[in-house]
N, C-alpha and C positions, 0 to 999 in steps of 0.2 A: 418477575425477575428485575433487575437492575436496566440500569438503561443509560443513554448517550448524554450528559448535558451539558457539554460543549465539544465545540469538533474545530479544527483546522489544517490547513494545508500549507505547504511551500513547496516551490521549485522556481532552482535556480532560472536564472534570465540567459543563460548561454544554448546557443544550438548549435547541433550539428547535421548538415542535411543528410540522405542517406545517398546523394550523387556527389557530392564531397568524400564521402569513404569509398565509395562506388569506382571512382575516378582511379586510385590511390591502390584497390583492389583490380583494378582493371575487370571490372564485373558490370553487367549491364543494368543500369540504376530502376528503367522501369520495370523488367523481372524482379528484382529485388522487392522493388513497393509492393511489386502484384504478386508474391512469395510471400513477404511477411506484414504488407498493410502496414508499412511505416513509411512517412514521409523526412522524418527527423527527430532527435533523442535530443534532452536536456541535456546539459555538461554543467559539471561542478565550477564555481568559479574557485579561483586560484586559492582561495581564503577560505573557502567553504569546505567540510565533510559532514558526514552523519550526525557528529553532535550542533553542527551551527544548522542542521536544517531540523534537525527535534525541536534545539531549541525555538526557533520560527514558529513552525505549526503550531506549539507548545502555546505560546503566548496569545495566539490566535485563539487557540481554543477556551483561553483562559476569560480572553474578551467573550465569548459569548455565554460562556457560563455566570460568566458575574459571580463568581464564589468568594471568600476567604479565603487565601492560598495557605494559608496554614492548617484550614482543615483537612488539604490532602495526606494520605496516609499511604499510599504507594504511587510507585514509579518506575515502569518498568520500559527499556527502549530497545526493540527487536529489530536487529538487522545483521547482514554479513559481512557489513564491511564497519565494521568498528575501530575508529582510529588507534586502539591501544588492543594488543593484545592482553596485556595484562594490567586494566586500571577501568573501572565502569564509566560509560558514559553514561547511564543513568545517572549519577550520583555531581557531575558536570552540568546536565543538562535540569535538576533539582537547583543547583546550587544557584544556574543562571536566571531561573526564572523568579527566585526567590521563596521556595514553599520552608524554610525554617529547618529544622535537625529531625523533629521526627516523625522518620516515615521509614518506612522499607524500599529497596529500591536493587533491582539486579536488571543485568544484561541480557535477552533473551536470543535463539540461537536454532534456525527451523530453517533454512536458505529463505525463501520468500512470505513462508508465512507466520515467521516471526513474530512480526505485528503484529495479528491478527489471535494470536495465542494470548498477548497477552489481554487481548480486550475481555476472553474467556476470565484470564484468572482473576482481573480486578474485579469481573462482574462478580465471580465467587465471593471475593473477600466483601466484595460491600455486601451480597443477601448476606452475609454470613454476620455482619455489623462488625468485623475487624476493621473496616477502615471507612469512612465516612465518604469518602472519595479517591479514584484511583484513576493517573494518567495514561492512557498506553499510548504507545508514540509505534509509528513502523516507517524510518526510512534507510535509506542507502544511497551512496554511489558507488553504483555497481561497475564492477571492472568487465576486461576484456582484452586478451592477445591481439595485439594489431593483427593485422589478417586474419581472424577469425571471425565465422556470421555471427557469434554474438556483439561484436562489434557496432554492429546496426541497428541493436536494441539495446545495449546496458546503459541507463539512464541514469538520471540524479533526482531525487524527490523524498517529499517523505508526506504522512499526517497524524495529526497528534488527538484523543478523544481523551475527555473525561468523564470517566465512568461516575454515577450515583444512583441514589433512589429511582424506582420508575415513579415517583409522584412529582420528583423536579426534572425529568425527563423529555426532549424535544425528538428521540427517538427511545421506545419502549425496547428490549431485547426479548421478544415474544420466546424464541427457544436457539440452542446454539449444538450444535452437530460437532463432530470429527471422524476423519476417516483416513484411518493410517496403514503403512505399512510398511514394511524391506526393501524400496526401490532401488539402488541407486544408479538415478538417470544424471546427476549432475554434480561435481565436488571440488571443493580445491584443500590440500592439504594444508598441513602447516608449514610457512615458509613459502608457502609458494606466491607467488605473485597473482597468478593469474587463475580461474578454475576450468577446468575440464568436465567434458558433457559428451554422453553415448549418440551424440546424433540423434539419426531420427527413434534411437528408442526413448528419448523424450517423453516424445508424443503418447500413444494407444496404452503401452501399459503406466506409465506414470501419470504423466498431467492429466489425459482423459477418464482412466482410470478411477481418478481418487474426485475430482473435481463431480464428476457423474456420480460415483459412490455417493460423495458429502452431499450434494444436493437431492440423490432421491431418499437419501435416508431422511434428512430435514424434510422434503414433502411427506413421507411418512410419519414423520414422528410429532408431526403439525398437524395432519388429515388437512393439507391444502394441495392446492394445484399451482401448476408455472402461473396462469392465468390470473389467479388471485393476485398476483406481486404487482402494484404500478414501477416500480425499476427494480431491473436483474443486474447483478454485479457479479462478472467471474476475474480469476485472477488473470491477469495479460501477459504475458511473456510476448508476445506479438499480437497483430489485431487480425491473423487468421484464427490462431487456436480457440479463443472466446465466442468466435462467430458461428466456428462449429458446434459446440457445445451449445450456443443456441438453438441452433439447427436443432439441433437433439430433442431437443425440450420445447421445441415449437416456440419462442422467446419472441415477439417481436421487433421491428425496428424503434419502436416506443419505448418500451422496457428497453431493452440494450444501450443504446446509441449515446442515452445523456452521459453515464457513466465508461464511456468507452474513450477511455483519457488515450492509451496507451498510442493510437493513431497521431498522436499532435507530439507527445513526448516519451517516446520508447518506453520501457519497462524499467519501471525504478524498483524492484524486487519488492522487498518487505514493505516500501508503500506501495506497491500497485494495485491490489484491491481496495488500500485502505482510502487513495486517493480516488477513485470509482464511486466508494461510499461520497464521500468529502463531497465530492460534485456531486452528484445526486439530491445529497441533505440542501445543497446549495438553492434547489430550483425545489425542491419539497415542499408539498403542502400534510395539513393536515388530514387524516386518517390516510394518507397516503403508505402501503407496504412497501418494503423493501425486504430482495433479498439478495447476500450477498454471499460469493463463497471463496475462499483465497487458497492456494495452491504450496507447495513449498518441496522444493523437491528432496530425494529421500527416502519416502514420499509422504505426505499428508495433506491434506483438506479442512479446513475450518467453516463452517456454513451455520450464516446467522437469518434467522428473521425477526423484521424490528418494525414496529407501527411508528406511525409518524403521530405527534402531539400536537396540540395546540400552539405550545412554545417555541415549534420552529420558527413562526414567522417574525417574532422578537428576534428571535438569535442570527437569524440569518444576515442582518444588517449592522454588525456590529464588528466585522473584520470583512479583510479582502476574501473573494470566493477563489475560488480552483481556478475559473475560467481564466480571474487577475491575472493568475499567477502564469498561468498557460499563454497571454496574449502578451506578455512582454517579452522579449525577444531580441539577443543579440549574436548573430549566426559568427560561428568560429571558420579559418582555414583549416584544413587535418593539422596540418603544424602544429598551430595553436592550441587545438582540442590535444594533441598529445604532450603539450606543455603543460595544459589546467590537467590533464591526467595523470604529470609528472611520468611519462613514460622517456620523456626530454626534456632537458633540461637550456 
């Protein structure tokens, strides 16, 4: 199949701690952390949405690929918070990086696993030799009702890969899964500001549900075991959920931990597993497995396994890693954070 041969990441430098919201909710901040394993979420800065952080990763990824940006041929950017209801930021986020008139290029639209969908279809289009190369990008800034618990996880982030041949390839896409169905554990309509979520039916039939689905299906449709994978990537909506699902699968603290972003900077939806990947590729060596599997509620599952190449170790020193992006750091008041979220003005 097709495979990775550039990858990068952004997130914003703003935080919010979870005893800053905690304060504000009048809730007690260390149940909180020991509830959902978050200590503090990224925040968008004032200037920033979806399409300034595509474009980011975008460009990163572009450094490691080393390509001709003209020979990209699609572009596709999965997230749910798209600053235009009606106007693509694909076609923004083409314009800015500079890849030329033609290509193909649409909006993608899965809650979280957006991104992750469309790694699927460039990978199609490139076996298929319709496009020489194909971007997919998965971020957001995820919203959130002041006083609501998702408040303490919806995050800002994103990463961007470029799909080509597995012979220029620094991850190979060995095979890729999905596992869908009827859920609806989480929505927001049109107009609305903010989305709604079933509580704890979240959990057992939706996220674990499909996330378990998509990965035993992928161990079956591989003839591999958890064990064969050197890093495991699940999607995070907090850093309980993922750790369970390890539990599950017997995962351990090796495999899990490197790509376990979501503990430093909340859940940035449509990138959350793609940034998991992003850091993991980061510290990857060659013949090293990976496998990853992203979440989107609704519901579906996307589950990829991908060998690591020789090319990583070139590619890896040619932009900022995740960790960069995760160590720089400028903690917001609630105020403030509800200003960058224009919730205030």
């Amino acid at each position: 199949m097709a495979g990775i041969i550039g990858y990068g990441a952004y997130i914003p430098k703003y935080r919010v701690s979870a005893e800053e919201i905690a304060a504000v909710q009048e809730a007690n901040a260390n149940a909180i952390k020991r509830g959902l394993g978050l200590t503090e979420k990224s925040v968008p800065g004032k200037d920033e949405d979806t399409i300034t952080i595509a474009t980011h990763a975008a460009r990163d990824a572009l450094a490691r690929a080393g390509i001709n940006k003209k020979d990209i041929g699609a572009i596709y950017v999965g997230s749910e918070s798209h600053p235009y209801a009606v106007k693509p930021s694909s076609a923004i986020v083409a314009e800015a990086i500079g890849i030329g008139n033609d290509y193909t290029a649409v909006d993608t639209e899965f809650a979280c696993k957006a991104g992750s969908a469309t790694i699927q279809i460039n990978a199609g289009l490139v076996d298929s030799k319709m496009v020489k190369y194909g971007v997919s990008i998965g971020a957001d800034t995820s919203q959130a009702e002041p006083g609501n618990a998702l408040e303490y996880s919806a995050a800002a982030g994103g990463a961007a890969f470029i799909i080509g041949s597995n012979k220029e390839s620094l991850a190979i896409i060995d095979k890729t899964v999905s596992f869908t169905s009827d859920t609806p554990d989480f929505w927001r309509r049109s107009m609305q500001a903010y989305p709604s979520h079933a509580g704890r039916f979240t959990g057992e039939p939706a996220y674990f549900k499909h996330v378990i689905g998509a990965t035993k299906l992928l161990l079956e449709k591989t003839k591999t075991k958890i064990e064969d994978y050197t890093y495991v990537v699940f999607h995070m909506p907090n850093g309980k959920f993922p750790r369970a699902v390890a539990k599950i699968f017997k995962v351990t603290e090796e495999q899990l931990v490197p790509g376990l972003v979501v503990e430093k900077i909340g859940n940035t939806y449509s990138g959350s597993s793609l940034l998991g990947l992003a850091a993991v590729l980061d510290i990857a060596k060659p013949g090293d497995k990976i496998l990853m599997t992203s979440y989107g509620s609704g519901s579906g599952s996307d589950s990829f396994a991908l060998t690591v190449t020789e090319k990583i170790t070139e590619a890896q020193g040619k932009a900022r890693t995740t960790q960069d992006y995760i160590d720089r750091k400028e903690y917001l008041s609630y105020a403030k954070y509800l200003k960058h979220m224009e919730t205030i003005h």
